[in-house]
N, C-alpha and C positions, 0 to 999 in steps of 0.2 A: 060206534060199536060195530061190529064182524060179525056174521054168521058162521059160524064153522059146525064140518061134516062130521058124521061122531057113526059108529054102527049103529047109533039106535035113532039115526035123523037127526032132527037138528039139536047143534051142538051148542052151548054157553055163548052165549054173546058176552065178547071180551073185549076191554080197550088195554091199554097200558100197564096201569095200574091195578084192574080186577083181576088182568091174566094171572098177575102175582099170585093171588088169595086161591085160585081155580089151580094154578098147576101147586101151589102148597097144599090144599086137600088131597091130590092127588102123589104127592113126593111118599115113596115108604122107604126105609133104610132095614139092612139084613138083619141087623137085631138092634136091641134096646140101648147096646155099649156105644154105636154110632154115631148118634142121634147128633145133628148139628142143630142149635135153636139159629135159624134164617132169618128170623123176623118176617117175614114172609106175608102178616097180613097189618104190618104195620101201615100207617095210612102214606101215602108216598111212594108205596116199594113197589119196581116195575120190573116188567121183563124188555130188554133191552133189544134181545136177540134170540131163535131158536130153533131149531131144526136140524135135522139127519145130519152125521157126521160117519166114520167107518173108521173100525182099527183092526191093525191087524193081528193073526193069534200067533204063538208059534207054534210051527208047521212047516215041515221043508221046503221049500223053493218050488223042486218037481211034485210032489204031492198038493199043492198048494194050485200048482199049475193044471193036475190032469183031472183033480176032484171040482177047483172052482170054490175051492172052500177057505180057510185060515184068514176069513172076513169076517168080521162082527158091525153089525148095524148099533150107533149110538144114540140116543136123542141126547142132545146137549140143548141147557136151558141155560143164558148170561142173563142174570140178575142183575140188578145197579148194585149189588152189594156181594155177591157169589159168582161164579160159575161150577154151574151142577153135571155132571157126566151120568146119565140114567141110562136103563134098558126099558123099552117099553114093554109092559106085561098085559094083555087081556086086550077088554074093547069095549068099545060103546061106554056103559053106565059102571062097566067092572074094571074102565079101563085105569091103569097104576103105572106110574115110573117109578122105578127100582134104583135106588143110587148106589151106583159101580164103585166108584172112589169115594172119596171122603170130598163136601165139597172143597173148592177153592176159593178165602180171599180175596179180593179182587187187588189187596194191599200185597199179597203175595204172590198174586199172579204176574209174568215175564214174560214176554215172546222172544220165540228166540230166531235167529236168522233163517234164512230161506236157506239154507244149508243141503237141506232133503231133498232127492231129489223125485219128479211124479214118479208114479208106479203104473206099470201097466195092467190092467185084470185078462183073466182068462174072459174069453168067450160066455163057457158056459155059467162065470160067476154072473154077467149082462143077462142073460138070459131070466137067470134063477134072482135077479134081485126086481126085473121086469114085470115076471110070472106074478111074483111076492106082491108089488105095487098092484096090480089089476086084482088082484082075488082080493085082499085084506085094506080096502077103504077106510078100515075103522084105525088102522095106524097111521091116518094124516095126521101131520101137526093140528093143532089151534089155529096157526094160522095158516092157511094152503102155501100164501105166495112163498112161503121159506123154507118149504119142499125144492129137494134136486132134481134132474133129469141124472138121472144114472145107466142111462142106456149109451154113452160114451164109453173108451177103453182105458181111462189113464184114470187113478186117481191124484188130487194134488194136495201135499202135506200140509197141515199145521200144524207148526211145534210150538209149545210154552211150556213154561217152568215153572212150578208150585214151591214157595220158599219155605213151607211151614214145615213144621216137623216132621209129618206124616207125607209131607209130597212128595216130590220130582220130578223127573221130565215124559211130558206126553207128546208125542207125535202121532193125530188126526188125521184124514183124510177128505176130503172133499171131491165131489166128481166133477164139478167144472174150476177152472183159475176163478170164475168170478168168483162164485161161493166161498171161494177159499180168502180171496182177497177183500170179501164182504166180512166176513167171519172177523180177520186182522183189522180193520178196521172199526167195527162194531166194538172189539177188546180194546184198542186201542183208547178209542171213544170214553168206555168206561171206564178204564182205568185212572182217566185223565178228569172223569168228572166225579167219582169218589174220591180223588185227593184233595179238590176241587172243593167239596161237598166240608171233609174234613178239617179242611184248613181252620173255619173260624171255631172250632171246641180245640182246638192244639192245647197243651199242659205246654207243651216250650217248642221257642220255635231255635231255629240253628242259625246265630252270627259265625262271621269267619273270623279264625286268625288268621290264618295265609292259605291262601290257593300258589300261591305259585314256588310250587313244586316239579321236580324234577327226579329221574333217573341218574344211577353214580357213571353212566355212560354220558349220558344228554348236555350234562351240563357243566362246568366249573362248580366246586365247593365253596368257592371264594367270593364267587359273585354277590352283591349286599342285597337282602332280600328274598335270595333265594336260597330255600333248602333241597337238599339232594339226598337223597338215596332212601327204604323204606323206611316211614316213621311209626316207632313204637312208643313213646311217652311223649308228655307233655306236663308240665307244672309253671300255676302261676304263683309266683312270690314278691314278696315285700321286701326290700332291704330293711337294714336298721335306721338309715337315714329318710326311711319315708317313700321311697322311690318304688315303681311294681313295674315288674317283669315278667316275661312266659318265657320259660327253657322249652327247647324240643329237644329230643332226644330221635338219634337215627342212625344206619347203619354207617354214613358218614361223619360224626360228631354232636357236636351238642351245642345249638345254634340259640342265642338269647338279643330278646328284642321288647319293645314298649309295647303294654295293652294294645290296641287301637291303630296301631302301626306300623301295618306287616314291612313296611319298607324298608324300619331300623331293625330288625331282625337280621343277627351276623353271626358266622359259626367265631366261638371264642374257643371251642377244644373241637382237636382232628382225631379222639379217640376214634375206635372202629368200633359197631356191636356196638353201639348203644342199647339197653332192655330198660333202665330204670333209673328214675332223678329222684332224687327226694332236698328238701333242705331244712336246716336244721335254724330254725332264726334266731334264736337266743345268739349263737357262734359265727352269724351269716357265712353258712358253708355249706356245700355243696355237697352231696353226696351221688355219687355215680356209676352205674353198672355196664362195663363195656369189655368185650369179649368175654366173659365172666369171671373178671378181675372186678375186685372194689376200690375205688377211690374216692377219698374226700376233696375241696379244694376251695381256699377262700375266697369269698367272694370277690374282696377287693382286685383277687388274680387273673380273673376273666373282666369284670365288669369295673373300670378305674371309676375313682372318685366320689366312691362310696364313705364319706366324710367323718364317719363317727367314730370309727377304729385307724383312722390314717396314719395314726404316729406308732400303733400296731405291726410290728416285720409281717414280713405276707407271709402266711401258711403254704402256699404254693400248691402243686399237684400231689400226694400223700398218697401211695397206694396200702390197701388198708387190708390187701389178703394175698396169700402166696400166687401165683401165675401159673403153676402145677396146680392147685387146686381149682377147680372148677366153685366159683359160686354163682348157686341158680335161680336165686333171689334172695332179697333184704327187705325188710322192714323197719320203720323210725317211730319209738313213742317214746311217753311218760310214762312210768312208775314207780312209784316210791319216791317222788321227788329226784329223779334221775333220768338225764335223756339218755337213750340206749340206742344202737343199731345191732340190730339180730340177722346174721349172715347163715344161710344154708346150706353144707355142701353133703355132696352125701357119697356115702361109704358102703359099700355095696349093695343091700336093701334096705338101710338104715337111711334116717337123715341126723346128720351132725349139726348143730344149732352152737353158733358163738355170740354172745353176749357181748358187746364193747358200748362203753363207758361213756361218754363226751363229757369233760370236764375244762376250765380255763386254768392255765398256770397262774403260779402267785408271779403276782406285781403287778403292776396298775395299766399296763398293756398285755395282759397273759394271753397267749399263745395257746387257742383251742389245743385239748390232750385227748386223744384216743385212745384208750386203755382195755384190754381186757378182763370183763367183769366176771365171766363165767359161762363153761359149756354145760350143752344138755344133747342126749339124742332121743330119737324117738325112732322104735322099730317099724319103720313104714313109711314109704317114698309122702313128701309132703310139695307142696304147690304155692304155700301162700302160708303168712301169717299174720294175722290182726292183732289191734292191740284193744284189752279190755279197760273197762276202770281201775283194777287190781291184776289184771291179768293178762294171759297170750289166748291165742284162737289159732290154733296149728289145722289149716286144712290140707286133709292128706286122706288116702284111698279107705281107711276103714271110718272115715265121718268126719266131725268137728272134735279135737282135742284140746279139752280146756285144760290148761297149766298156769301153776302158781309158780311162778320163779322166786321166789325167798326159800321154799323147800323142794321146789320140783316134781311136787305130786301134780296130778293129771288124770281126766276120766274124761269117754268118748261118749258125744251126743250127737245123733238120739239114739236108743241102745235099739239094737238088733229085732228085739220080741215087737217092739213098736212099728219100727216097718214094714215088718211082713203082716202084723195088722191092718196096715192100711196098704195093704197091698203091694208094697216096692222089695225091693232085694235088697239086701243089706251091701254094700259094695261095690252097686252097678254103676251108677250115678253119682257125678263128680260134684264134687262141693265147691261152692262160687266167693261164697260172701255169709256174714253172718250180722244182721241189723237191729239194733235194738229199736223197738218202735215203740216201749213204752219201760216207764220203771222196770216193772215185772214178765215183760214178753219181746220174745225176741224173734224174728225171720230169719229160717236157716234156707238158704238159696243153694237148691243142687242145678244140673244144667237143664233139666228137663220140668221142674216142679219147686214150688218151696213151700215149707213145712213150719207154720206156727209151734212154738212152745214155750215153756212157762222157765222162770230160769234154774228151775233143774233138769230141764232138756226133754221134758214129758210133752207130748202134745197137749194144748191150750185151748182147743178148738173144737168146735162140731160142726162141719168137716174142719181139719186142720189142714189141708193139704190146698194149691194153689198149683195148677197144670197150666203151663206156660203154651203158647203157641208156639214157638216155635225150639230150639234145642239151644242154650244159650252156652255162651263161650267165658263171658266174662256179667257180671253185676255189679250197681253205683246206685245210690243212695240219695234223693232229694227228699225229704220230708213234707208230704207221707205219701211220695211215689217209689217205685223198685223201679231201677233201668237194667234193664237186660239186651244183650247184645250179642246177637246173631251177624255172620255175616252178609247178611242179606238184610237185616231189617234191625231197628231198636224197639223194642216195645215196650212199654209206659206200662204198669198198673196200680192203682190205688193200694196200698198197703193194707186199708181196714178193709175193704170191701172183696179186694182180688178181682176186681173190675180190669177190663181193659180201656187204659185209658186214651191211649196214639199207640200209633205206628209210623215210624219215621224210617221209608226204606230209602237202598242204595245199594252199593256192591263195596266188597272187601270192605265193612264195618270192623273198624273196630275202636275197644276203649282207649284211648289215649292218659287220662288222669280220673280217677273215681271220687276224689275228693282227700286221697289220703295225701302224705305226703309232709306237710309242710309240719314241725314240729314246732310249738313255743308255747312257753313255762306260763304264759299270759291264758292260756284255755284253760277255764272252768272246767274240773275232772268230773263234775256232775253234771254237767252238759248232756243234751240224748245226741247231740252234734258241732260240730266244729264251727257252725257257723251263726251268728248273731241274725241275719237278716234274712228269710226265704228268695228272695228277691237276688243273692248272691248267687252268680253261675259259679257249681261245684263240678259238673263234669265236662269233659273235652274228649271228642270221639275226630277218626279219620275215617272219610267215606269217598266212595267216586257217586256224583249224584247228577254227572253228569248222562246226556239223553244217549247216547251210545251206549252206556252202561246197561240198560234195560234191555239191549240183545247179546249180552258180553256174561258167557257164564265160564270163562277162564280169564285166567289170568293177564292173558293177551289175549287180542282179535287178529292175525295179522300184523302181527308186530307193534299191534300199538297198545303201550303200556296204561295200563289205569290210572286217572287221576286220583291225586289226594288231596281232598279238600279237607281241612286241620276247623273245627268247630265247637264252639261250646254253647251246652243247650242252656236255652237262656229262656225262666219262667214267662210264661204270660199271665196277663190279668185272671185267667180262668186257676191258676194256681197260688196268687200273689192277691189276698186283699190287704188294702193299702191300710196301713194303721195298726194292721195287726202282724204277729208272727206265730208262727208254727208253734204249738204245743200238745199232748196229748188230749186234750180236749177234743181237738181240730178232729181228733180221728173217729170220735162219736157221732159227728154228723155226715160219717161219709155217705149213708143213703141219700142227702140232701144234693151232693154234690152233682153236676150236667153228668149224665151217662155215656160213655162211649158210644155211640150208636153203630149195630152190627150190619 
């Protein structure tokens, strides 16, 4: 244990771990709405690092220069699970740290390059920060030795990046390079041993399908193994003869290869604009969205020797919507004992919705038939559409629009009066996904928060509302976890609980396959999910996760392009007990289940 200097004499004797519990007494936040729970006096939780930091305010250059002023004194405290940015207030026994920002993550926190460059200070800023040091003792850290000498003239930057919703980028100051290079090292440190820390409660960890990836400059298309250009789907499928394969889909084609085998992985279509694969397996056919044209195409025509339809003529390449029309996405289900593909194009504020049919010609080799079954529109630009038991799930800018396509009626959830009850604005906040997590209750996922309700679109809950970390782009479904995906990070939460389960970061996240996709007449329509076993990987994300990545907040460094590593998250034991399977049961025990630790 330390002695430390305080106004009122001696100070708390603190080792590692009680400094924790010592500077959480002492943490206050500006009001009630702030309030981050640190865990802070949980047994283990240490302070890593801490001491004076300087940012600058704005203030003119010359003004900045003739006053000695447009400085601000920081105390920063790096937790093993936080980094806190406070103002020190008061002294001795009254003394308080005020938290500036919101804290930081340490799952979110990024350093970013030595980019900045030092700064120089005025004179009389040396002076007045000297003066400052000799009268006011009672502003020492906890610990003295991580006090600066600030009677130098330069200060030297450190910059990092906060992923979560509420962050961004801060650039620090420090008065000498060591401090500054103690600082980056100390984060470094922790970042590296919270992931560390984390690894053994993971909910899923990430197998590759291919890393080896390339740019439509970098490389040949052609070469076996490798894909080229940005990739935006992924689906794995079944033929009819038994055989499974992963489609990628990319801005140069649409490359298919064996589970387990990134080698055999070959582009079998040079469309361009790939955005979306689906396939239909009753028909093994292909459905494919590339420059936003639709096509269908049989399997047997990319992938030979698919045994079971061989005396079958090939379906070949079928493009399945005008070239003058823009289509901005599709969708594949069941209803009514009918596979359907639902195509979007839209018309000036409107979205236009066509219906097509898949059906087999008569004769004993019939010839998948695409037909149109019927349009609908809906006045209001829309993003997505799901398919229910009986039903559609149109998400589009005024909510969730549930529609019955036998008559075409439709009503939007959750209605208007609800959300501004709980606080949100009707319209601000874009719709993700919509999960049913039990018979009678359903997860409606906007980007920012997701919202319990009962299946007439009422909230369900006390609280019903589930505030995400960070701002999500896209949602996927394992049962009874939510994945959300942020470009910076995937976050995990337990469905019954609203826990935070993992965080799995990286740079340019994103979802590749949510689990939809694959259509056949063989799914139980009273299923809560498509899949038989919990233990089955349903989703597939691209990430750059590599160690460059963690100073890289564009798109390039210097010319060098981001890796895409192609992944599917694959349950762990702490998700998968062996013998059993997911049912809504499962979700009554979720206080039992290991807690994210914060």
């Amino acid at each position: 244990m330390e002695e430390h200097e305080s106004n009122g004499g001696a100070g708390p004797r603190e080792g590692r771990f009680s400094l924790a519990r010592w500077y959480g007494e002492r943490l206050e936040f500006k009001d009630t709405s702030t309030v981050v729970d640190m865990a802070l006096t949980d047994a283990g939780r240490e302070v890593v690092h801490a001491g004076p930091l300087f940012r600058q305010t704005e203030m003119s250059p010359l003004k900045r220069t003739m006053s000695g002023a447009g400085w601000k004194q920081l105390w920063v405290i790096l937790f093993d699970n936080y980094l806190v940015m406070t103002k020190q207030q008061g002294h001795g026994a009254s003394l308080k740290y005020v938290v500036w920002k919101s804290p930081v993550r340490l799952e979110f926190l990024a350093l970013e390059s030595l980019a900045v460059r030092p700064v120089q200070r005025s004179n009389t800023l040396s002076r007045m920060i000297r003066t400052t040091r000799s009268e006011s003792p009672g502003r020492v850290s906890p610990d003295p030795a991580l006090s600066c000498d600030t009677g130098g003239d330069t200060f030297y930057p450190l910059s990092f990046h906060d992923h979560g919703r509420n962050g961004g980028s801060y650039t620090l100051y420090a008065s000498t390079i060591e401090q500054r290079n103690e600082w980056r090292r100390k984060m470094l440190e922790a970042i590296s041993a919270r992931k560390a820390a984390q690894e053994p409660n993971s909910i899923f960890s990430l197998e590759t399908i291919t890393s080896n990836t390339a740019s439509s400059q970098e490389a040949p298309a052609h070469q076996s193994g490798l894909v080229t250009g940005y990739i935006s789907c992924t689906l794995p499928f079944g033929a009819s003869n038994g055989r499974q394969f992963v489609a990628i889909g990319s801005e140069d084609g649409v490359w298919v290869g064996m589970p387990k085998h990134p080698e055999s992985i070959q582009r079998v279509m040079s469309l361009k604009m790939v955005t979306q694969i689906a396939f239909l397996a009753d028909y093994d056919l292909l459905v494919v969205l590339a420059e936003k044209v639709l096509y269908a195409v049989d399997l047997q025509s990319v992938v030979p020797n698919n045994n079971r339809h061989a005396k079958r003529p090939a379906f070949g390449l079928q493009r399945l919507s005008n070239p003058q029309t823009p289509i901005h996405f599709f969708s594949v289900g069941h209803i009514g004992g009918r596979t359907l593909i639902v195509s979007k194009k839209r018309k000036g504020l409107d979205s236009v919705f066509r219906v097509a049919e898949v059906s087999l010609s008569a004769g004993d080799h019939g010839v998948p038939k695409i037909a149109v079954f019927k349009d609908f529109f809906l006045p209001s630009d829309s993003h997505d559409l799901l398919f229910l038991k009986t039903k559609v799930c149109v998400l589009c800018a005024r909510g969730f629009e549930i529609m019955d396509l036998s008559d075409l009626s439709s009503a939007t959830i959750p209605l208007d009066e609800d959300l501004r009850t709980l606080g949100k604005r009707p319209g601000v906040n874009k719709p993700l996904a919509m999960f049913r997590i039990r018979e009678d209750e359903f997860l409606l996922c906007y980007d920012e928060f997701g919202l319990y309700v009962d299946k007439r679109g009422a909230p369900s809950r006390s609280p019903p509302i589930i505030e995400w970390e960070g701002t999500a782009a896209q949602a996927a479904w394992h049962a009874p976890y939510v994945v959300l995906f942020n470009t910076s990070f995937i976050e995990i939460r337990h469905v019954e609980s609203g826990r935070l389960a993992q965080i799995i970061t990286g740079q340019d996240v994103h979802c590749l396959w949510d689990g939809r996709g694959v259509v056949s007449a063989e799914v139980a329509p009273d299923r809560l999910d498509d899949f038989d076993d919990p233990r089955t990987p349903r989703i597939h994300a691209a990430l750059d996760d590599s160690e460059i990545s963690s100073f890289m907040t564009s798109a390039h460094v210097h010319g060098v392009p981001r890796r895409q590593h192609v992944v599917e998250l694959v349950p762990t034991e702490r998700l998968v007990v062996p013998g059993t399977r997911y049912s809504p049961s499962l979700l009554s025990v979720a206080d039992t289940l290991p807690p994210y630790v914060p």
